[in-house]
C-alpha atoms as one frame of an Amber mdcrd trajectory, in Angstrom:
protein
 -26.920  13.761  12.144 -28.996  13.048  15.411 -30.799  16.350  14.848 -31.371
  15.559  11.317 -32.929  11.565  12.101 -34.925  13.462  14.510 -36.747  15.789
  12.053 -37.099  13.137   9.744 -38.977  11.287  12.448 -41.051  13.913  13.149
 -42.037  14.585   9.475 -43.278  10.929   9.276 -45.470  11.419  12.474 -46.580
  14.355  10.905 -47.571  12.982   7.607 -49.520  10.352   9.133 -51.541  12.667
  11.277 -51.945  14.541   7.822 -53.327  10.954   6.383 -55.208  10.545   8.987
 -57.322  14.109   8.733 -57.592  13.117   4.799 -59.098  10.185   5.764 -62.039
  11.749   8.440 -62.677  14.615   6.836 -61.892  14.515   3.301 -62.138  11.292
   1.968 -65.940  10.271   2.422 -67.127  14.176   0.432 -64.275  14.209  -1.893
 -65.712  12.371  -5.136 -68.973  14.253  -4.293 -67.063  18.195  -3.977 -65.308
  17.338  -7.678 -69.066  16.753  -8.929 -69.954  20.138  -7.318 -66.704  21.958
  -8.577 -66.048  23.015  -4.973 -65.091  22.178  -1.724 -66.662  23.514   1.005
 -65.387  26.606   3.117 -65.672  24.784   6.662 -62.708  22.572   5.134 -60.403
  25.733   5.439 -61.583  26.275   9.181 -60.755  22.127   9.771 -57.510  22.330
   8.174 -56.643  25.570  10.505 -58.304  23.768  13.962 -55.696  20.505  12.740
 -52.728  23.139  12.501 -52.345  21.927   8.644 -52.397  25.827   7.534 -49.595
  28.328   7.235 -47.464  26.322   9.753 -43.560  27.732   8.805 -44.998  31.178
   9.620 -43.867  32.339  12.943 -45.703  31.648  16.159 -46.485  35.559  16.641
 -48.466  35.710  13.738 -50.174  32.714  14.599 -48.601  30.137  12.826 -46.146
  27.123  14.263 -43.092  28.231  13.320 -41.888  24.920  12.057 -39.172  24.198
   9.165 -40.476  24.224   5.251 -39.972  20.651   5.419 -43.106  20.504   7.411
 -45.065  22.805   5.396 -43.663  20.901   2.203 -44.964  18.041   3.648 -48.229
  19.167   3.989 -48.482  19.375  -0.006 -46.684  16.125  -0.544 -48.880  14.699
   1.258 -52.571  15.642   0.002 -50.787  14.791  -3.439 -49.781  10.811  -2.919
 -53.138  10.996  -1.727 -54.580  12.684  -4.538 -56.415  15.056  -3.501 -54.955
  17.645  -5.861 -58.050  19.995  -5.391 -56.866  20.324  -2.077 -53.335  20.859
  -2.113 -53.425  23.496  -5.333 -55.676  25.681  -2.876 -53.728  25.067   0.323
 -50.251  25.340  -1.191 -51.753  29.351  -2.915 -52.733  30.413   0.681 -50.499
  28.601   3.127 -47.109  28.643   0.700 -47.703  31.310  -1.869 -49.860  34.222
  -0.204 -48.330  34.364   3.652 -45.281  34.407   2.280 -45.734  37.263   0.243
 -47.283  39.074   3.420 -44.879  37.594   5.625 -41.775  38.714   3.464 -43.303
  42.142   2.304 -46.201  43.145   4.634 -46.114  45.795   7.335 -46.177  44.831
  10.547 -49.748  46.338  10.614 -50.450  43.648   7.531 -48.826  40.976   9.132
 -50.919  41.112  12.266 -54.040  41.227  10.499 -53.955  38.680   7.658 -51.707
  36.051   9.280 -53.317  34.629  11.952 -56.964  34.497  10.263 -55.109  32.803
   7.501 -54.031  30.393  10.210 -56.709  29.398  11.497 -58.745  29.090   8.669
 -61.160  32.150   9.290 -59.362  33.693   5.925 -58.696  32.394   2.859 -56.028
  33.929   0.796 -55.577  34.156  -3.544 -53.281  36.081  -5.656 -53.808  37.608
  -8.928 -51.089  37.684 -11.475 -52.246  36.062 -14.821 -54.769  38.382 -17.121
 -56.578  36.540 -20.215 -54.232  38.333 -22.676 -50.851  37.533 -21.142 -50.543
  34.069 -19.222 -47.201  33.612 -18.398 -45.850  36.907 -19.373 -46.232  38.887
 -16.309 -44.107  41.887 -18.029 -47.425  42.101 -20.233 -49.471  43.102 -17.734
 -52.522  45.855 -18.189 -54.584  45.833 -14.800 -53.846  49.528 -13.530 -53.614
  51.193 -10.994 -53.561  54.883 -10.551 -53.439  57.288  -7.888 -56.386  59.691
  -7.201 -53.908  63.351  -6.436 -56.996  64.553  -4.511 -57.467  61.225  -2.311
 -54.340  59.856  -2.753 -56.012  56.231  -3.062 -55.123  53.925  -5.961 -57.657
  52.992  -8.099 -57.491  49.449  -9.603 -58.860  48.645 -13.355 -58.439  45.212
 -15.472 -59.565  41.799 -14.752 -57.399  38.447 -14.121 -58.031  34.672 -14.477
 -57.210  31.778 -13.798 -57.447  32.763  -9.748 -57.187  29.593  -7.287 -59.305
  30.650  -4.531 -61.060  32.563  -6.539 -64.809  32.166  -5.546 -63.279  31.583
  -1.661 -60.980  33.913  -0.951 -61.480  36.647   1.727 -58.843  38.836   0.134
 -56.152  38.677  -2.439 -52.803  40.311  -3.432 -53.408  42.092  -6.718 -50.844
  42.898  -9.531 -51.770  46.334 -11.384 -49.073  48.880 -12.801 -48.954  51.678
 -11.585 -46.585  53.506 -13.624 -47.496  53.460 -16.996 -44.603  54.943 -18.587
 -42.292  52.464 -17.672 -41.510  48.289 -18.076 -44.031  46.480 -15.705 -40.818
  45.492 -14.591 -40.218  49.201 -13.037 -43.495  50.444 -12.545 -45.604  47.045
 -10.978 -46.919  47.131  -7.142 -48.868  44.578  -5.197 -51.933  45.616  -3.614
 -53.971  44.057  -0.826 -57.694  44.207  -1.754 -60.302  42.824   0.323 -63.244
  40.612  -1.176 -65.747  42.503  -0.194 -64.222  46.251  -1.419 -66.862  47.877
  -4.066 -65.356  47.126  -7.655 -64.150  44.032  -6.772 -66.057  41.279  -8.655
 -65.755  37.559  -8.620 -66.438  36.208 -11.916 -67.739  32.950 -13.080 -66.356
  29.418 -11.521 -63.921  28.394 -14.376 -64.658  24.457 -15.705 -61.309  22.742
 -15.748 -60.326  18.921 -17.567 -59.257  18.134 -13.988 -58.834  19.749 -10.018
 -62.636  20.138 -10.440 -63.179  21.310  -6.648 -60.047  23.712  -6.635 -62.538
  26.788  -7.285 -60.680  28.546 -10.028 -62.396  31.957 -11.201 -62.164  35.106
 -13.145 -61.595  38.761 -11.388 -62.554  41.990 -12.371 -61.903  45.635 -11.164
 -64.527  48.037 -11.808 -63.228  51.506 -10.066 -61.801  49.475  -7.283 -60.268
  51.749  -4.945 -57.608  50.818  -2.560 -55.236  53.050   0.545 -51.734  53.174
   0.029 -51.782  51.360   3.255 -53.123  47.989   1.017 -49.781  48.449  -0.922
 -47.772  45.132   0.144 -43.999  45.839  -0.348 -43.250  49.059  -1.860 -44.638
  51.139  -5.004 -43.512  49.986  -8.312 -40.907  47.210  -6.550 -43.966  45.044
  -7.140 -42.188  43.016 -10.006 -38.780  42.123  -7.637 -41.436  40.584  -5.117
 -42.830  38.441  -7.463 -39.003  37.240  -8.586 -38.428  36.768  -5.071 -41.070
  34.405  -4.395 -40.880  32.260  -7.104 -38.779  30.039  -6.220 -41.231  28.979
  -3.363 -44.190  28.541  -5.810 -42.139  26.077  -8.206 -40.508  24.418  -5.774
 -43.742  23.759  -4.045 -44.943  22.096  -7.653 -42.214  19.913  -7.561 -42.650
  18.781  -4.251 -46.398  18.135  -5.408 -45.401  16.434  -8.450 -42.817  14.231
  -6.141 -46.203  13.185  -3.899 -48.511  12.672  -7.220 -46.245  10.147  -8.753
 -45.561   8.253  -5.673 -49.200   8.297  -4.598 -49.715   7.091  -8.732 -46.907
   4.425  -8.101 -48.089   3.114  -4.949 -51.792   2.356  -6.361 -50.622   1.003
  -9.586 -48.593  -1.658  -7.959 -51.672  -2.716  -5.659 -53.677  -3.107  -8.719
 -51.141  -5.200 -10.338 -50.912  -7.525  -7.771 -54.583  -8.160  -7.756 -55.452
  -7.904 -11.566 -54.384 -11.517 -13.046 -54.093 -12.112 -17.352 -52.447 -15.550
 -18.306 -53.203 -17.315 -15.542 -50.866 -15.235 -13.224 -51.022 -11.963 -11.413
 -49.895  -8.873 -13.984 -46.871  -8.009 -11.734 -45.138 -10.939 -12.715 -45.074
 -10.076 -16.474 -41.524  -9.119 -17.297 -42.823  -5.945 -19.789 -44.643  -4.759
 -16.367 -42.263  -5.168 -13.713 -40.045  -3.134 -16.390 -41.945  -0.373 -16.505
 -42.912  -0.177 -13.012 -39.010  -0.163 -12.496 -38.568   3.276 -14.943 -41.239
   4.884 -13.980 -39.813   4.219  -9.929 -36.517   5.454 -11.426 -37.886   8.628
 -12.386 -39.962   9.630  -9.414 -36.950   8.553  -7.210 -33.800  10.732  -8.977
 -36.596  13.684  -9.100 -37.372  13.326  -5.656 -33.806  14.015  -4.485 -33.048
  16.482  -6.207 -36.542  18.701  -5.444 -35.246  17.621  -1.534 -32.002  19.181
  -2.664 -33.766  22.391  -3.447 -36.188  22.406  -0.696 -32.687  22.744   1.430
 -31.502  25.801  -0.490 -35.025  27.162  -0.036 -34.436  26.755   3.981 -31.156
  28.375   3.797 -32.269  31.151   1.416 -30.266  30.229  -1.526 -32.558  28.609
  -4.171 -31.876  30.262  -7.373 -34.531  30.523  -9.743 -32.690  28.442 -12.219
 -32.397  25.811  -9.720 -35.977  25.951  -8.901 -37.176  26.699 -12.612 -35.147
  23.084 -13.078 -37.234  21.314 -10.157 -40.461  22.055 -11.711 -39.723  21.564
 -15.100 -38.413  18.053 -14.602 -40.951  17.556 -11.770 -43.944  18.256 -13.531
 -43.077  16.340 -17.041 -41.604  13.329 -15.195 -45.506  13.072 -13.189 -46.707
  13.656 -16.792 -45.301  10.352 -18.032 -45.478   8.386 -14.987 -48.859   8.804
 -14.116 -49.853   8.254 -17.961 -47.740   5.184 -17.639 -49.737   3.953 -14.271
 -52.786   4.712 -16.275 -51.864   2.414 -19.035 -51.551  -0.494 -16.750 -55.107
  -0.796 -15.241 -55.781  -0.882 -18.936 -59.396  -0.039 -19.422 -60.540   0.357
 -15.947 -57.819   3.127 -15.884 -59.911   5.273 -17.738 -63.199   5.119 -15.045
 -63.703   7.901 -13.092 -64.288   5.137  -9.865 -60.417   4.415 -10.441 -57.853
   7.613  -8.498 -55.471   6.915 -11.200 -58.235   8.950 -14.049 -58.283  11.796
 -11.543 -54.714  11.573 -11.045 -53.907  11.764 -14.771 -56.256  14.747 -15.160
 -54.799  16.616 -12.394 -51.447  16.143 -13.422 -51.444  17.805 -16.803 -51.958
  21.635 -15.148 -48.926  20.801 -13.490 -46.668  22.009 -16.428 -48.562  25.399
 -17.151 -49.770  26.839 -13.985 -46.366  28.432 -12.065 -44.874  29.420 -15.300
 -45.256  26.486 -18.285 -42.517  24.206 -18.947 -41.443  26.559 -22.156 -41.179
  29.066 -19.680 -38.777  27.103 -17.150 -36.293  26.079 -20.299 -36.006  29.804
 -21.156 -34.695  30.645 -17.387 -32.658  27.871 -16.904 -31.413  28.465 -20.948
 -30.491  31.755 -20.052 -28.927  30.799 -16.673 -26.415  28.679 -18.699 -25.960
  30.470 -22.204 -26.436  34.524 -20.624 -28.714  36.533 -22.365
């Protein structure tokens, strides 16, 4: 119990020192990086000098070795604030992309990529989604086929919807490459780096909201890779990606936790300031109401995404258990930030207001990470069987 007040203690130092770096660094550029659809890279290089990147991977490979809880933290944090450009990119590299390395890399791979993603000096993506599949990563048609003189892979197809993608300084790639069989047989993850001939970085994708996340297409144009760049082993590609799962939605619904308490915690500021009737808008009975479900809701989520971030520790988050997380999560931000919007009234729907940018960020939340139709099948079939 001691052990467990400490850590608790030490997360709370920890997300102030987190505030605090928001508030130097980010804060005074951030309205003007959403107008540019960017942020810059020297951000990745502060967040790495502030030991805010990749800091649950293990102190030999340059991280802090500290708990998830800490690195969860991290993303719950740049979401209360809302500055969901931010944590989308942070949480692909820091949570998603050195884990995969971590978990599947060679020693060799490990050395190389971890500690530059550490520090900042490289920024990680990962490709999955292709424009004709989405969320169906068994429909996958980016190939990859092995040259019998060279024995090199050689990588064809294009992807979307890449965070990172205009940034990144490498990034794992999914390609089949054995055609014959299921992607689910014949998938492998490559490790291609940005600058490897082929590899092109398409156009900076617009999106309603996380304008400064850079978000971009990929395409593969003869891009030829060693079967040292294989991460994990050839044609187990598709059990990786099951594997780390988990992580990813779990890390949505810890983001989705932070959004609606950051959403909450400005809405009831404004109604204490904002009068109508001759009295301040928190004392209307239809408000305080409102305020009280939508508190409800972010509160019985919250526990139970802490619930899974425990399993996660011990290694024993199922994916229906984490498909669950993110599906409530997500849709429960949905409806409470549209709620918090709906009490500034008008001035909820200025861009000056966080609550606009909150609302717009929010609605990616239930697609990206597999979409909430997705998350009902797994946890459908988790209950019913197949």
């Amino acid at each position: 119990m001691k052990q467990s007040i400490a850590i608790e203690e030490e997360i709370t130092l920890f997300k102030k020192s987190i505030e605090g770096f928001a508030k130097k660094e980010i804060e005074p550029y951030y309205s003007k990086w959403e107008e540019e659809g960017i942020f810059p890279r020297e951000l990745w290089r502060k967040l790495g000098d502030a030991g805010l990147l990749c800091v649950d991977i293990p102190e030999q490979y340059g991280g802090l070795g500290a708990p998830l809880h800490f690195a969860a933290s991290i993303i719950d944090e740049f979401s209360r604030l809302c500055y969901g450009s931010v944590f989308t990119n942070l949480a692909v590299h820091s949570n998603i992309v050195a884990h995969y390395i971590l978990n599947a890399g060679t020693e060799e791979q490990k050395a190389h990529y971890l500690p530059k993603m550490a520090s900042g000096e490289y920024v990680g993506a990962i490709a999955m989604t292709e424009p004709s599949t989405g969320s169906d990563l068994q429909g996958i048609k980016t190939s990859a086929i092995k040259d019998t003189v060279t024995g090199d892979y050689v990588i064809n197809g294009s992807k979307t919807f890449i965070s990172n993608g205009q940034n990144f300084d490498f990034v794992i790639v999914v390609a089949k490459t054995t055609q014959a069989v299921p992607a689910s047989k014949g998938t492998t993850l490559f490790i291609v780096d940005a600058d490897t001939t082929g590899l092109i970085k398409g156009k900076k994708l617009k999106k309603i909201g996380l304008h400064s996340a850079d978000t971009s297409e990929l395409f593969f144009d003869g891009v030829t890779v060693s079967p040292r760049q294989i991460l994990g082993e050839l044609d187990c590609g598709f059990i990786a990606l099951m594997q780390e799962l988990p992580r990813e939605r779990t890390t949505l619904a810890v983001s989705a936790c932070g959004a609606m308490e950051g959403a909450l915690e400005i809405t009831v500021q404004y109604l204490h300031e904002r009068e109508a009737f001759g009295k301040p808008l928190s004392q209307l009975q239809v408000i305080r109401h409102k305020i009280a479900e939508m508190t409800t809701e972010a509160k019985v989520n919250r526990a139970y995404v802490n619930q899974c971030l425990n399993a996660l520790e011990k290694k024993n988050l199922s994916t229906a258990d984490a498909s669950i997380a993110k599906l409530s999560a997500t849709e429960a931000q949905g409806r409470v930030v549209d709620g918090c919007l709906q009490l500034f009234g008008g001035y909820g729907y200025m861009k000056e207001y966080p609550i606009s940018r909150a609302y717009a960020d929010a609605r990616v939340q239930r697609i990206y990470g597999g979409t909430s139709e997705i998350m009902k099948e797994i946890i459908g079939k988790d209950v019913l069987g197949k």
